[in-house]
Every structure is written in C-alpha cells, then in structure tokens.
N, C-alpha and C positions, 0 to 999 in steps of 0.2 A: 776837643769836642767832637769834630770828626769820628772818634775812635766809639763812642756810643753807640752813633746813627751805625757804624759799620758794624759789632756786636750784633745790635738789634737786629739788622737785615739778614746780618749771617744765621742767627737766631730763628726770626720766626720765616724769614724767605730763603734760607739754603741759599744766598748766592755766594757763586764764587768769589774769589779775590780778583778775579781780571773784573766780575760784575759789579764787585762793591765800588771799585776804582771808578767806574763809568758815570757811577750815580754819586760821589763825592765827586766826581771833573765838573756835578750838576748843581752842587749845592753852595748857600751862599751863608753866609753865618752871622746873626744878627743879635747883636745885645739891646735887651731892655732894660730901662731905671724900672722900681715898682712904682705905677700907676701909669708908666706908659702907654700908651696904644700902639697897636700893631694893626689893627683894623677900626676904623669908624664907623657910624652909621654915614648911608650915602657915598661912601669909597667901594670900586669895585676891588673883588677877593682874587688875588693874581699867584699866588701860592698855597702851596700846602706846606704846614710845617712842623719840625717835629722838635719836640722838648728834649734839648740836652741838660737843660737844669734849670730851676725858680718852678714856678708854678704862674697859669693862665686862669683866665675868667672869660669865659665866651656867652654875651648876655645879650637884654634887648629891654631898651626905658621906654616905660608906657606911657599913656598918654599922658595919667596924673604925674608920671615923673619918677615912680617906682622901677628899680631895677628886677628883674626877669631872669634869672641866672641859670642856664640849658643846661652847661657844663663847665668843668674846669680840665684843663690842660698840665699833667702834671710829668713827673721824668718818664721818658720813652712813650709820651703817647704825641698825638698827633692833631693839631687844634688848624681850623680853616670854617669860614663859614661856605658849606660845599653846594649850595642854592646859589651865591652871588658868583662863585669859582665855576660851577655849569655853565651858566645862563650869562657869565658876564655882565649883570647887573647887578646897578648899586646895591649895598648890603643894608638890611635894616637892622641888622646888628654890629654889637662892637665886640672887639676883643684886645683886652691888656693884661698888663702883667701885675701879679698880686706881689710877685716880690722880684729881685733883680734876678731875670731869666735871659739864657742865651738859646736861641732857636737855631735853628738849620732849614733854610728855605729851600725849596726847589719849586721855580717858573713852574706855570703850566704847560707850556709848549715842551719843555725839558723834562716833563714829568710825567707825556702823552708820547715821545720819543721812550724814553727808558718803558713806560708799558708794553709798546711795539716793537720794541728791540729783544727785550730779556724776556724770553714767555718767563721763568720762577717770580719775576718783577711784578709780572702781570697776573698770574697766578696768587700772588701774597695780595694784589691792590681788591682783587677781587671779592679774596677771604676779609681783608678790612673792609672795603665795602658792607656786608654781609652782616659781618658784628655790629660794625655801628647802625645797620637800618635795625638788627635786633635789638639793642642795646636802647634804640630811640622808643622800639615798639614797645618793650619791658618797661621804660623808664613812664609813658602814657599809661600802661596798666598798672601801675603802679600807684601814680598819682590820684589814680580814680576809685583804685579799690584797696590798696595797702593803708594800715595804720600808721600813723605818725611815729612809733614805735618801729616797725616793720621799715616804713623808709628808712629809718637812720641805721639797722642793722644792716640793709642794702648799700646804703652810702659808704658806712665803713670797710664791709668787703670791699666797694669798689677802689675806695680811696682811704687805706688804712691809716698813711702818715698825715691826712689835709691841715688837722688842726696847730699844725707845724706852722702852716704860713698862710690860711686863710680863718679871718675873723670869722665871729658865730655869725654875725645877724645875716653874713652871705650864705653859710650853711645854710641856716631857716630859709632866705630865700628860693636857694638850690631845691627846699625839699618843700617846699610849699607850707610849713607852718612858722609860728610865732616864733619869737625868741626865748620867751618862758617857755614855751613848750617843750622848745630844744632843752634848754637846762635845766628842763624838768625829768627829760626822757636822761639827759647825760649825767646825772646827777644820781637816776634810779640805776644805771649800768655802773658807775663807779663806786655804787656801794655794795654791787654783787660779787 
C-alpha cells in the first residue's frame, strides 16, 4: 500500500526517493471494516489521511438526525476534517468507511516536520491546500446556483467510479436533492 502513497507523491510533488522514504518512515497504515469510523463527532482530528483503497464518507448529523455528506474520500485523495486537525478541537463531524478501505496516516507533528524539512513537500501541501479551499468555494457555488442536473454532471467528473461503492440515497445527499430526483436525472443520462 505504501507503493501508491509513494507513486502519488512522486506524481504530483516531484519528490525524490531519499523524500518519499522520509514521509513512508512517517506514515502508519490503517484498515477499515465498511461502516467503520475513523473519526467521530467530538474526537479531535490528529492525522491526515490518504486512500490507498475502499472509499470514505466525511459528513455531519443534524439536529433532526439527517445525515450532511461534504465529501467522499476515494483512491489517492486525502480525507481529514482539517478545522478539528488546525485548531485541535473536537470534531463535529464524522468520517467512515463506505466499504473495506485501507488508509495511510501521517501525525500531525510528523506531517508539520515533513512540510519544514522537504520545501517540494511543502510546496505540493500548499497547492493541496489551495484545491481544496477551491474545490470547497465551487462546491457552495454550486449548491446555490447549479441545477440538480448540472450537480450530478459535476459529481461525476469529480467522482467517475462512486456508484461502485456508495449507495444513491448518499449521492442525493452529497448533492443536496431527493432520491427520485437522482434517478430521475440518472435514468435521463442512461438513455442518452
């Protein structure tokens, strides 16, 4: 599983082989059952982690009890709730595994080490940084002026293979509409 996380890095951070080595001496490897948790509400967030395989759900239950779905965590991205990992407070989100996934952790004291050591380390955390504050902004502009049509064409780009391993009624809630609606819009694209 190592050998992904090392790929990726080599990938989209350019590090060397003495680099990748530093940040695999960092990292810890962790299996999920699906419906596991990996983070709860009210635990604080002490890692960041990245998908070597299965798929995540990084959400938040409201008051009525509805689940809230921000994102999902699929191969080679990177799931942490990064408000409770700042700040060191408890999370008011949770995040588990939608089907049997194995992660690769790295501490945050080992993960603020590897940013001060390797500038490409630090240079790649930065460009991630970056995407995901974009990727948060697009996904609010989205929700407020995109068609329900229009999200799920979004979604798909983002997440081509999802329906592989997460049920609809989480999509619908991912995109903010119903479940008819969803298989109303997926029903109109799989007749065209």
């Amino acid at each position: 599983m190592l050998k992904i996380l090392a790929d990726y890095l080599q990938k989209q951070a350019s590090l060397t082989d003495d680099e990748i080595e530093m940040v695999r001496a960092c990292t810890v490897t962790k299996k999920l059952r699906k419906r596991q948790y990996l983070l709860q509400e009210g635990d604080v967030c002490h890692y960041n982690c990245f998908v070597a395989s299965g798929c995540m759900r990084f959400y938040r239950v409201g008051e009525d009890g509805s689940e809230h779905i921000m994102t999902f965590g699929v191969v080679n991205w990177w799931v942490s709730d990064q408000e409770s990992y700042n700040n060191g407070t408890p999370s008011k989100n949770n995040i588990d595994a939608l089907a049997e996934s194995e992660l690769l952790l790295i501490e945050k004291k080992d993960w603020e080490n590897l940013v001060n050591t390797i500038p490409r380390f630090r240079d790649w955390r930065d460009r991630l940084k970056a995407r995901s504050f974009d990727a948060a902004q697009n996904r609010i502009m989205s929700h407020i002026s995109d068609t329900s049509e229009e999200k799920y064409l979004k979604f798909l780009n983002s997440y081509p293979d999802i329906f592989n391993c997460v049920p609809l009624h989480m999509v619908a809630s991912y995109l903010g509409v119903s479940r008819e609606t969803l298989s109303r819009i997926r029903n109109h694209y799989a007749k065209s």
